[in-house]
N, C-alpha and C positions, 0 to 999 in steps of 0.2 A: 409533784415538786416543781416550784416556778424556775426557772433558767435565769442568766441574764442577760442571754439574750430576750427572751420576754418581756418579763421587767422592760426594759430599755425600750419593749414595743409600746407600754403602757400613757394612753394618752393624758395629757397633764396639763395643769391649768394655773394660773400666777399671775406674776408681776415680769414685765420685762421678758417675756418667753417669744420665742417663736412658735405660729399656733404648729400643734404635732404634739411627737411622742417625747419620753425621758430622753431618748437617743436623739432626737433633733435640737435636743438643748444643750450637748458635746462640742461644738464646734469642729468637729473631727479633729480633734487633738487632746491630749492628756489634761484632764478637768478637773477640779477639786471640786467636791460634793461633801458641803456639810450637813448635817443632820442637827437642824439644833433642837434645843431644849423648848419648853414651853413660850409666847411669845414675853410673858410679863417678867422672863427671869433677866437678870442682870447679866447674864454671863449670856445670854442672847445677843443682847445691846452689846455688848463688849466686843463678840466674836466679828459682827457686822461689821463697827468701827476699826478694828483691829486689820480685818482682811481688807478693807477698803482702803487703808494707808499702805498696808503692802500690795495689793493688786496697781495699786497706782503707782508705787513708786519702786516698780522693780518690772520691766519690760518683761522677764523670763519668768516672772510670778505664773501657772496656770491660772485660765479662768474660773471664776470660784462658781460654781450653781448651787444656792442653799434651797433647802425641803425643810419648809415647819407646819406646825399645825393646826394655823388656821385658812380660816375661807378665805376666798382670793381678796374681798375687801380688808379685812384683817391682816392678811397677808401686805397688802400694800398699806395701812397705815403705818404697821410698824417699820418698815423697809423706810417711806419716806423721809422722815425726817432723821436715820442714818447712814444709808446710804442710798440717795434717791435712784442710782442708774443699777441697784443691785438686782438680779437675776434669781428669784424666789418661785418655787414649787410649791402652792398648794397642796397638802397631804391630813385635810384634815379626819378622815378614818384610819391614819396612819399606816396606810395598806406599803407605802416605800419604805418608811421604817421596819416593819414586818419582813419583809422581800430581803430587803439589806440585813438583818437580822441585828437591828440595832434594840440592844440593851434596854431594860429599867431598871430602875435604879433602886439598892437597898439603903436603908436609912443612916446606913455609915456615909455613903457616896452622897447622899442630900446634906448630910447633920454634920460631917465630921471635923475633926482640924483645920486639916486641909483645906476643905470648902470654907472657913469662917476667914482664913486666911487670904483665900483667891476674893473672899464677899468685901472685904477692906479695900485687895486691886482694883474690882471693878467699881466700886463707890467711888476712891480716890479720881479715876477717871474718869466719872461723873455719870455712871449707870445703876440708875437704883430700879429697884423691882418694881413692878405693875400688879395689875390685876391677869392670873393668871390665863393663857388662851390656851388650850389644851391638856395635855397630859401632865401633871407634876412630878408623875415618876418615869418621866421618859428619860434617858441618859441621852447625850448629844454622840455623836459622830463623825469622823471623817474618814474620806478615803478620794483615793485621786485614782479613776475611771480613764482608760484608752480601749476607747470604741468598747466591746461585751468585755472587756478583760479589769478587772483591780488590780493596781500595780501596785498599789502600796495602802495600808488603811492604820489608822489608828483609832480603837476603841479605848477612851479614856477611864484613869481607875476610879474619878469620882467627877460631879457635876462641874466642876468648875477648869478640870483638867484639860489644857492646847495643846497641842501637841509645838513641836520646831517648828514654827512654820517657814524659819532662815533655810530651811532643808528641800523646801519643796521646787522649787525652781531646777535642785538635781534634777528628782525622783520626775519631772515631768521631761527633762531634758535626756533623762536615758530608757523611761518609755519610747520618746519620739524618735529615739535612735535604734530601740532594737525592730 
């Protein structure tokens, strides 16, 4: 069984990284690590755009480090032109997904209401789908890491599911405190 502290040893490759392990891309303080979905999905595109208007415009926002699935080229075409200074983990054998024990997805969480509804959000905001770069049944996730410890995570009920993210600026704020 892997650790996390392990994990966290595990060398890694991207966009915007520092060269090293999972753990040297922490900034030694409480990180939000997303896991997204495939790169061509819209709710990809959205997540980027979305956390880049709050990373910027909230000083106590944590820093966000995303993990998808593709090669480091891939990796950076899509990151560019939404958020060019974003902090992206190459995972394309999805070995961190695995580790983090993030989810796929049943065909309700791809198909369902709810996603048709969140597929209008992110259209409206002008994120439409691609050609698919990885997994299609991966489910996305998040959780916000201090140093080997999760202090808080949320695994969503379907693909299109964010969590608060008006919340996270706490959740990092009383990590840093205990």
């Amino acid at each position: 069984m892997t650790t996390l502290a392990t994990t966290l040893e595990t060398t890694v490759d991207g966009v915007n990284l520092r060269p090293g392990s999972l753990g040297d891309q922490l900034d030694g303080r409480p990180t939000l690590v997303v896991f997204l979905r495939h790169l061509g999905c819209p709710f990809s595109r959205e997540l980027l755009t979305d956390l880049k208007g709050r990373a910027e415009g909230d000083a106590g926002f944590p820093p966000v480090l995303f993990v998808a699935m593709g090669n480091p080229a891939e990796v950076e075409s899509f990151a560019e032109g939404l958020w060019p200074g974003a902090r992206v983990v190459s995972d394309p054998e999805q070995r961190l997904y695995r580790a983090f024990d993030v989810p796929r997805a049943g065909l309700g969480q791809l198909l369902g209401p709810k996603v048709w509804a969140c597929g209008i959000r992110a259209i409206a905001k002008g994120h439409l789908g691609s050609k698919p770069i990885g997994d299609v049944m991966q489910m996305p996730a998040f959780l916000v890491l201090d140093g080997a410890k999760v202090v808080w995570r949320h695994v969503p009920r379907h693909a299109a599911d964010h969590p608060d993210f008006g919340t996270l600026p706490g959740v990092a704020a009383a990590a840093s405190a205990s």
